[in-house]
TORTIKOL-716039 format. One line per 2 residues: their letters; for each residue x, y, z of C-alpha. Coordinates in Angstrom, 3 decimals. Layout:
BEGIN
A) X Y Z; ...
***
This chain:
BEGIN
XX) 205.814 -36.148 115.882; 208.661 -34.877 113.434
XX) 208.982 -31.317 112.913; 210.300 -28.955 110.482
XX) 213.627 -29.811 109.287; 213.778 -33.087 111.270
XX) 210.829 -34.475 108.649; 212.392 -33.687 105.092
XX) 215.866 -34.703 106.649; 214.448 -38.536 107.652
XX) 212.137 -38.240 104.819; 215.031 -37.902 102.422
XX) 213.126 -36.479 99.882; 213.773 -34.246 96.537
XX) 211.599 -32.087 95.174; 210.733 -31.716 91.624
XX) 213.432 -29.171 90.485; 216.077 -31.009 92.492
XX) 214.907 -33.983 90.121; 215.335 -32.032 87.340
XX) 218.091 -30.913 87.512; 219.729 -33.983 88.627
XX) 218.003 -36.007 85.048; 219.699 -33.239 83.345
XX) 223.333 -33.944 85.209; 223.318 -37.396 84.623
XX) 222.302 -37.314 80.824; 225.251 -34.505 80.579
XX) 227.609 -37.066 81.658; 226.107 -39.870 80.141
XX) 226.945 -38.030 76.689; 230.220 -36.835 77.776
XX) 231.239 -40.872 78.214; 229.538 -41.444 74.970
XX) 231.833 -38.476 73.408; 235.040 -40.263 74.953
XX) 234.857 -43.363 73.285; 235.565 -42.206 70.085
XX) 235.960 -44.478 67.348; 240.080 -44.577 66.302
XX) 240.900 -43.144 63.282; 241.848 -45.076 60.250
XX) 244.008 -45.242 57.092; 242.373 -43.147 54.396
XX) 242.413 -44.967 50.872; 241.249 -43.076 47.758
XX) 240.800 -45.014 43.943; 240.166 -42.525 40.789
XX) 240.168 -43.434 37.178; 240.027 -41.799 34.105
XX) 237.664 -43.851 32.004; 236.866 -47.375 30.359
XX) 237.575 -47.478 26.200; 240.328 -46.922 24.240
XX) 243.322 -44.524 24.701; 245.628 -43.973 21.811
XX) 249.488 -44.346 22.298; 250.114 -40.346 22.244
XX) 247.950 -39.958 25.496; 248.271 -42.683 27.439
XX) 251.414 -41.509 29.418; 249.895 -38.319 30.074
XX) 246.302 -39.304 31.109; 247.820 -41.737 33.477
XX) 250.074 -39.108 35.233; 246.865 -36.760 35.458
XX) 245.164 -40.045 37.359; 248.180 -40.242 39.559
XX) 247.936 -36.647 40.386; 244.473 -36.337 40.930
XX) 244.840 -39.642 43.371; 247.553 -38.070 44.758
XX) 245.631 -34.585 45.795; 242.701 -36.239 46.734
XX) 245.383 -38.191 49.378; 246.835 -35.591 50.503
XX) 243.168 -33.870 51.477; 242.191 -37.089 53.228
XX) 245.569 -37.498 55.066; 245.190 -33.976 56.582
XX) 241.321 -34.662 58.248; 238.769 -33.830 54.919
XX) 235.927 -36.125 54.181; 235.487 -38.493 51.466
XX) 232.904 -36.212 49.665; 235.803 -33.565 49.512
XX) 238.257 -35.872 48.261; 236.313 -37.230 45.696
XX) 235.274 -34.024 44.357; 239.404 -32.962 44.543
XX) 240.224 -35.877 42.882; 237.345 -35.244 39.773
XX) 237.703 -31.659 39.838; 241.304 -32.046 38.728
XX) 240.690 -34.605 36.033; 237.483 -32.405 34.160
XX) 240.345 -29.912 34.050; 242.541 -31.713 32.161
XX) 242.266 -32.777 28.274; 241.684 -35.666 26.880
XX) 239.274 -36.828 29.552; 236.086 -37.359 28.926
XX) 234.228 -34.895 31.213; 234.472 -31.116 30.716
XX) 237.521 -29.317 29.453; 237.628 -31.740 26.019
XX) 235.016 -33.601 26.622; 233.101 -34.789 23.695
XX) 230.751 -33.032 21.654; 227.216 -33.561 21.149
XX) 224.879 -33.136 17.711; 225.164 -29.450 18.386
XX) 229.227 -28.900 18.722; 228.969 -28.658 22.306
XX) 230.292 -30.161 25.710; 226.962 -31.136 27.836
XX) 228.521 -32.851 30.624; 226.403 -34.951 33.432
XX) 227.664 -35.498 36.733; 226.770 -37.058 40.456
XX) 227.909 -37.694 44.106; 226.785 -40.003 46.489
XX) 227.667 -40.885 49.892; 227.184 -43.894 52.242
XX) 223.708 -42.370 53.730; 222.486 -43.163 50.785
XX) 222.209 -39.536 50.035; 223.241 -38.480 45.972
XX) 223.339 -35.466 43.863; 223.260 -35.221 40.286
XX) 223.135 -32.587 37.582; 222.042 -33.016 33.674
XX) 223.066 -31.500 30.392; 224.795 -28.760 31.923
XX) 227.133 -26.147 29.813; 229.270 -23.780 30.263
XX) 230.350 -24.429 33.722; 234.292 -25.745 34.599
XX) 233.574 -28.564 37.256; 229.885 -29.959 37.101
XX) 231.019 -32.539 39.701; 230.958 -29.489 42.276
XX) 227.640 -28.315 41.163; 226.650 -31.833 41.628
XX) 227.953 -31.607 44.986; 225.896 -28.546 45.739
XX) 222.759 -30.362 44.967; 223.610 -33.130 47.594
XX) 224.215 -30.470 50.172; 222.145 -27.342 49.522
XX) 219.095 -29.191 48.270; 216.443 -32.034 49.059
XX) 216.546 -33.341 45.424; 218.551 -35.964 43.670
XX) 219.046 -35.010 40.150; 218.314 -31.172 38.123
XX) 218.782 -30.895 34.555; 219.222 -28.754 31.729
XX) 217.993 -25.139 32.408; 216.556 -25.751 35.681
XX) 220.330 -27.107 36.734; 222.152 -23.548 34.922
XX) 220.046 -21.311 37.027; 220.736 -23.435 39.872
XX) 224.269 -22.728 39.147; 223.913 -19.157 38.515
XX) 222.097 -18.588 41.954; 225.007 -20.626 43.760
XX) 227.960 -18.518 42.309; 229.522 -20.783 40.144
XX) 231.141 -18.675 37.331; 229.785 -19.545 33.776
XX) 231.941 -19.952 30.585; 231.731 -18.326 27.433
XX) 230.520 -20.633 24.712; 233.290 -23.066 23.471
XX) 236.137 -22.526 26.534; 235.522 -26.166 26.883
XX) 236.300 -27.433 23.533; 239.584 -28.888 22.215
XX) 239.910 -29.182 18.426; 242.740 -29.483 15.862
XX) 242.285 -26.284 15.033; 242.794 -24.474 18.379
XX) 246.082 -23.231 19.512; 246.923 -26.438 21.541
XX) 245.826 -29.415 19.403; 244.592 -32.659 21.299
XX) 247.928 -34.447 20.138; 250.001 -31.713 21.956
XX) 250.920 -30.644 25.291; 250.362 -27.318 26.257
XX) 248.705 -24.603 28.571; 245.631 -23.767 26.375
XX) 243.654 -24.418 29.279; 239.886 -22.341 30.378
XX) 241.082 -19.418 32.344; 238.671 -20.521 34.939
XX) 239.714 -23.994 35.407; 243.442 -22.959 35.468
XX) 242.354 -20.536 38.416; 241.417 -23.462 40.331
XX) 244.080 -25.387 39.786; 246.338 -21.832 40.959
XX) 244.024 -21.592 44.095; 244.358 -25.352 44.958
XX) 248.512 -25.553 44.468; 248.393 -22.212 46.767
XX) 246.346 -23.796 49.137; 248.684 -26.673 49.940
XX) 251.831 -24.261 49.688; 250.270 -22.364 52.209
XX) 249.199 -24.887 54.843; 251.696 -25.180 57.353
XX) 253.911 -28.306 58.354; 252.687 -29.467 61.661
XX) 254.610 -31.247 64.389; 253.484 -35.166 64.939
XX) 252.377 -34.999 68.372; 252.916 -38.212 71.208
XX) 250.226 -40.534 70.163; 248.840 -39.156 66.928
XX) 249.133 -42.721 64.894; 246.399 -44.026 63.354
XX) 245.018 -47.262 64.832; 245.167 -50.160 62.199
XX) 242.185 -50.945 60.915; 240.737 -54.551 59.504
XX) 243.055 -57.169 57.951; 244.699 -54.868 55.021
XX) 248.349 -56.253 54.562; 251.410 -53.383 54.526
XX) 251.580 -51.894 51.098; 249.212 -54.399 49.341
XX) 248.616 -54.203 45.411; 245.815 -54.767 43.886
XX) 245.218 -57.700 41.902; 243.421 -56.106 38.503
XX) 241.648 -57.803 35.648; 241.608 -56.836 32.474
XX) 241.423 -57.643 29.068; 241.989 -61.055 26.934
XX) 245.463 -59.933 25.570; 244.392 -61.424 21.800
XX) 241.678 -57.869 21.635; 244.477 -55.688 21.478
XX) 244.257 -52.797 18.649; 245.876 -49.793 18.722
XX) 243.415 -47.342 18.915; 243.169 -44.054 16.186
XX) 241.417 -42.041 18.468; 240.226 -41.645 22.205
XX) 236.982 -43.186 22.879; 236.511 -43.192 26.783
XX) 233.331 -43.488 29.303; 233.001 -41.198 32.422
XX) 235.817 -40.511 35.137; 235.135 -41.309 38.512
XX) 236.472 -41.726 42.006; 236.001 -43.284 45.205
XX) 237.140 -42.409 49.242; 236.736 -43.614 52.708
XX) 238.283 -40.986 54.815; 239.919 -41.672 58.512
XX) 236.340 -41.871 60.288; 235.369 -44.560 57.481
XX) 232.981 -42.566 55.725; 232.197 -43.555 52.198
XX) 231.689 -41.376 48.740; 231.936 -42.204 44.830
XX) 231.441 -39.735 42.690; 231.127 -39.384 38.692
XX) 231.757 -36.846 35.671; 231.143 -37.594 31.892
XX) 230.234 -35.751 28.598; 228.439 -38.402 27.573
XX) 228.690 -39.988 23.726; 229.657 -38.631 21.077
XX) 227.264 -36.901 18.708; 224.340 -37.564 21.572
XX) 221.222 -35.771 20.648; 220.137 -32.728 22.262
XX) 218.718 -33.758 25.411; 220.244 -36.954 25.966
XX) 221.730 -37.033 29.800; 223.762 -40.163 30.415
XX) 223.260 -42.931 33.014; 226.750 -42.697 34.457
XX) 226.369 -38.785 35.320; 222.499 -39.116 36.154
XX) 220.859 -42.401 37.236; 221.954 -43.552 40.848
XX) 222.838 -47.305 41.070; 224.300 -47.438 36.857
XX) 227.172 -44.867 37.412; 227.653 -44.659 41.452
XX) 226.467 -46.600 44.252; 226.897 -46.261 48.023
XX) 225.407 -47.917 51.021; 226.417 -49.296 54.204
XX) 228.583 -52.060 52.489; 230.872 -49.879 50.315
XX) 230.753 -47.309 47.316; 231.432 -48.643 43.618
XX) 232.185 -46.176 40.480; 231.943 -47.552 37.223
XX) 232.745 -46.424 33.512; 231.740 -47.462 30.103
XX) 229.260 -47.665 27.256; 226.459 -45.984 28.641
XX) 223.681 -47.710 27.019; 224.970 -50.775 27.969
XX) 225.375 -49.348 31.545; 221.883 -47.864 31.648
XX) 220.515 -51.352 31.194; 221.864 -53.494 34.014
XX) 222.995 -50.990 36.709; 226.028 -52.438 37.474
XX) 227.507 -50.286 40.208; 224.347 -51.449 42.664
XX) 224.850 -54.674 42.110; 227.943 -55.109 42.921
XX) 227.074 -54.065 46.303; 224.506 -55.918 46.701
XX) 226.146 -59.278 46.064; 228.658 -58.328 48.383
XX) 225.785 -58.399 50.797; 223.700 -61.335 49.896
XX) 226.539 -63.717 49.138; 228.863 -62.388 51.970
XX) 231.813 -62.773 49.565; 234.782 -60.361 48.878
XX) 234.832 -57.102 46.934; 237.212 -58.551 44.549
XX) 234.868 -61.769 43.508; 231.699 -59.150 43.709
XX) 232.634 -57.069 41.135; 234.361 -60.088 38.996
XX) 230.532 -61.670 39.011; 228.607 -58.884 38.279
XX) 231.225 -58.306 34.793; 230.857 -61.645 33.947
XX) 227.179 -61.088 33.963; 227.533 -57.949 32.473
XX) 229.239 -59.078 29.092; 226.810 -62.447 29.010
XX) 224.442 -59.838 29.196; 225.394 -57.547 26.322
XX) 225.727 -60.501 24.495; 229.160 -60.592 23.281
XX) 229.066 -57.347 21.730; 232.158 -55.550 20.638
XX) 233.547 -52.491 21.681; 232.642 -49.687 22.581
XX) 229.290 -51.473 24.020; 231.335 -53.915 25.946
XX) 233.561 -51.833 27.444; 233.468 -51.503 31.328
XX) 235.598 -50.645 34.094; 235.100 -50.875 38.246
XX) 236.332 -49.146 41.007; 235.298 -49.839 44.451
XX) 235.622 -50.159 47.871; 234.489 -51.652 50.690
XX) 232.968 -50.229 54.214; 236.467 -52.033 55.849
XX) 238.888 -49.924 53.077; 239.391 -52.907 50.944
XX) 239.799 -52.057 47.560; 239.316 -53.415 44.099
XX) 240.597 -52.436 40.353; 238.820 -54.347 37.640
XX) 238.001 -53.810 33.930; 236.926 -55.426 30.311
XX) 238.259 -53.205 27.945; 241.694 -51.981 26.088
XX) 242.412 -48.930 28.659; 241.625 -47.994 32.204
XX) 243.875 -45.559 33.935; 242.870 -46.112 37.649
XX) 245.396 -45.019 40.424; 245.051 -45.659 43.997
XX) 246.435 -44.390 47.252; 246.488 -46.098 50.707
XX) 250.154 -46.317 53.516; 251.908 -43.626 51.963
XX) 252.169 -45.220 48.825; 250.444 -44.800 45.372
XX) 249.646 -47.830 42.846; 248.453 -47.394 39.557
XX) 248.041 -48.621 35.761; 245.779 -47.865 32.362
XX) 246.506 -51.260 29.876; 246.440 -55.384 31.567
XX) 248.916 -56.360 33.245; 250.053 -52.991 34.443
XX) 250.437 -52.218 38.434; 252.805 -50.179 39.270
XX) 253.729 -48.504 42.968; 255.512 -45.460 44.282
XX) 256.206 -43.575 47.704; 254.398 -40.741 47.513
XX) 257.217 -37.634 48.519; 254.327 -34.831 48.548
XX) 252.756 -35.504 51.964; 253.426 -33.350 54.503
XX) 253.134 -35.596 57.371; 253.093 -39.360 57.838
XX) 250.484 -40.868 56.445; 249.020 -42.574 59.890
XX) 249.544 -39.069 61.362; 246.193 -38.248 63.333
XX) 246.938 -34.467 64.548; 244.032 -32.452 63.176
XX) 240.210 -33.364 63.394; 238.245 -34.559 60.466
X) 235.645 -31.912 58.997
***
């Protein structure tokens, strides 16, 4: 007979905390193996435009440049480890800070004189945030923002969307700090600093911010892996409008900005900001700014932003469509969003501008991008390699090195967010 120690040495056997403990030890590791096969980094790409309708000669130049920045800052955020959602909230924040565009600072007015803007976000877990008829305020896109992350709703209007404001510290406006007129002391036709004191803040505190962050040394092995089948410095290949539509426009008559990111982990995130229509009744939110699959779409596919004659866009939700022909018919981005337009102006029945005016941005869960539009103007500008491409009338696609990043653009030295 076994004795003692002699029976739970040949017995080999473990008791229950021993067990334990040795679960919890092999889980440990499991997830530390898990953790080390961390999926490579990729090339960030960012698209932003500035609005489907009709630009007069006097602006175009300088809305394009504003496009072209705001592409460009958005870039530089995803270059240096920030989410999509970031950059595409960079990239709109700097265009409803500009005039001209048709978001807040000179937005247009409604029945009442004012600038009620609309504005969403939406990300590829099919989460969104919107806001409605909001005043006063200098970037609703951020407010918009908050509701996605501070909130379990989708969309708050009018007063209930102020106070939500109010409670999250974003600094109101005094009535009419976001209207350009004729009569003010920059006119609409003229370049100048007669910006909201607010809005030029933020601009101040985001030019400090990248003055201030330091130049870091590429360390051994901090490249980006290549990603997909994207060729070196690719263009886009755009379509536009039959060249025999051409008027010169009198005056600006533009749909919502937008923009859309996939950041180095391939997360997705389009994002909107509009005014609305002219004259709109008291009330009145738009589609673009309010109604998830018209303006902005995201799922697991890609994200889509899209501009234009709101009605129009309210009816046949273009932006979720697009993605989901991408799905069904397993084709590319490009012949996606060339479908859906085609059904889109069969739809509207040949009607003339403004109503058939439209304009697409999107890309796709891979990075591939796409530019397309049926109207006069689009300014759209898009970053990807280290280079920027861009353009506003057909036919136009132009490309530069971009000289403002501060490390290469494959660079891989700080974490994402």
């Amino acid at each position: 007979m076994l004795r003692g120690n002699e029976y739970f040495e040949n017995a080999n056997i473990t008791c229950d905390y021993c067990a334990w403990i040795n679960e919890i030890l092999a889980r440990v590791s499991a997830e530390t193996q898990i953790k080390k096969k961390k999926e490579p980094l990729v090339d960030p790409i960012v698209i932003v435009h500035g609005g489907a309708g009709r630009i007069p000669r006097y602006a175009r130049t300088f809305m394009l440049d504003e496009v072209k920045k705001a592409a460009v800052a958005a870039y530089r955020d995803l270059l240096k480890g920030r989410c999509s959602l970031d950059a595409v909230e960079r990239a709109i924040c700097h265009m409803e800070s500009k005039k001209y565009f048709n978001c807040a600072y000179g937005g247009s007015l409604d029945a009442n004189g004012e600038v009620v803007m609309d504005a969403a976000v939406m990300t590829n877990n099919l989460r969104a945030g919107c806001v409605g008829a909001v005043r006063n305020i200098a970037h609703p896109i951020s407010l918009a923002k908050m509701v996605l992350q501070q909130t379990e709703h989708v969309l708050i209007v009018e007063a209930g969307a102020q106070k939500f404001a109010l409670e999250s510290g974003v600094p109101t406006l005094s009535p009419g700090q976001l209207i350009v007129t004729s009569d003010s002391k920059t006119s609409l036709h003229e370049e100048g600093n007669n910006e909201v004191q607010d809005v030029r803040k933020t601009q101040e505190l985001l030019q400090d911010e990248d003055k201030q962050s330091d130049k870091k040394e590429c360390i051994p092995e901090c490249v980006i892996e290549r990603y997909g089948d994207k060729e070196e410095g690719a263009t886009l290949e755009v379509a536009a409008l039959d060249e025999s539509l051409e008027i010169e426009p009198d005056f600006i008559q533009l749909g919502a900005v937008g923009a859309v990111a996939y950041d180095r982990k391939k997360r997705l995130a389009s994002g909107t900001s509009t005014a609305g229509e002219s004259g709109k009744l008291h009330g009145i939110v738009s589609a673009t700014g309010t109604a998830i699959g018209c303006g902005i779409y995201v799922d697991q596919n890609g994200c889509v932003s899209v501009s234009g004659c709101d009605k129009a866009i309210y009816r046949h939700a273009p932006a979720q469509w697009i993605l989901q022909r991408l799905q069904r018919k397993a084709t590319s981005i490009d012949e996606a969003v060339t479908e859906v337009l085609k059904d889109f102006e069969e739809e509207t029945g040949g009607a003339s501008p403004p109503e058939s005016d439209v304009g697409v941005i999107a890309l796709t869960s891979e990075g591939m991008p796409s530019v397309s539009f049926k109207c006069l103007h689009f300014p759209w500008a898009y970053c990807d390699k280290g280079y920027v491409y861009y353009g506003c009338a057909r036919n136009e696609k132009f490309s530069e090195k971009i000289d403002v990043i501060e490390r290469p653009y494959d660079c891989m030295c700080e974490d994402s967010n």
